[in-house]
C-alpha angles and dihedrals in degrees: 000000000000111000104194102145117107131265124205102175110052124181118184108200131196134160097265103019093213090094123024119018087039085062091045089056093044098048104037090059090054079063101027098042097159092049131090113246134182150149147244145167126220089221131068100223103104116032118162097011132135114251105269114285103240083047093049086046088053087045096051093044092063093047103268131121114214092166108102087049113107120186127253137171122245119249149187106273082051089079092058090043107060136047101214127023115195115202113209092223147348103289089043084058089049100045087042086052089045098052096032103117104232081251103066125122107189113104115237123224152163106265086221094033088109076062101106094191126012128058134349091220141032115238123247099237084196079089105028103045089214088123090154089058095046088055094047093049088044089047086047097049093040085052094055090042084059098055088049108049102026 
């Protein structure tokens, strides 16, 4: 199904949030500039932190400043907040489905899923070390996001 409505209140969402879902945000307001972005982990590990540092350094070669971003972890009340909320991949999706309350507005979706060819999900590059190619996936999905919902 088609989602094309807009969508005013975005959360990207990864494990960590200090790679992914930061670069999401980041890069989702250079293209949605009158919405509401922001970012969350499902896990715990690393609230308050700065995105990574070799992820903030592929950010800010392409023009985007992830700096002033700091991680949280999603809750409850997240899923009332925001319209659309944008997993990073498919655990994510299915962290973010087990601890939605039945309650809960946002739509949930694949952060790739306007690619109409490509990944599911977009690699952790925490573990890849590929932080270049996670910034170009994620440009090329926000591009598309923005197609979609401006």
């Amino acid at each position: 199904m088609e989602y094309t409505s807009r969508a005013d209140n975005i959360l990207c969402v990864c494990l960590g949030n200090i790679c992914r879902s930061p670069t999401g945000e980041g890069i989702l307001r250079a293209v949605l500039p009158d919405a509401h972005i922001d970012s969350a982990g499902t896990s715990g590990w690393h609230i308050g932190d700065a995105p990574y540092g070799p992820m903030q350094d592929a950010a800010r070669a392409r023009g985007y400043d992830l700096g002033g971003q700091r991680a949280r972890q999603i809750n409850p009340e997240d899923f009332h907040r925001f319209d659309l909320v944008l997993a990073m991949d498919r655990n994510n999706l299915r962290d973010l489905q087990d601890i939605r309350p039945a309650s809960g507005t946002a739509r949930l979706e694949l952060f790739l899923s306007v690619l109409p060819e490509g990944p599911e999900d977009v690699p952790d590059p925490y573990y890849t070390r590929d932080f270049d190619a996670v910034v170009s996936l994620i440009e090329q999905a926000a591009q598309a996001w923005a197609v979609r919902l401006g």
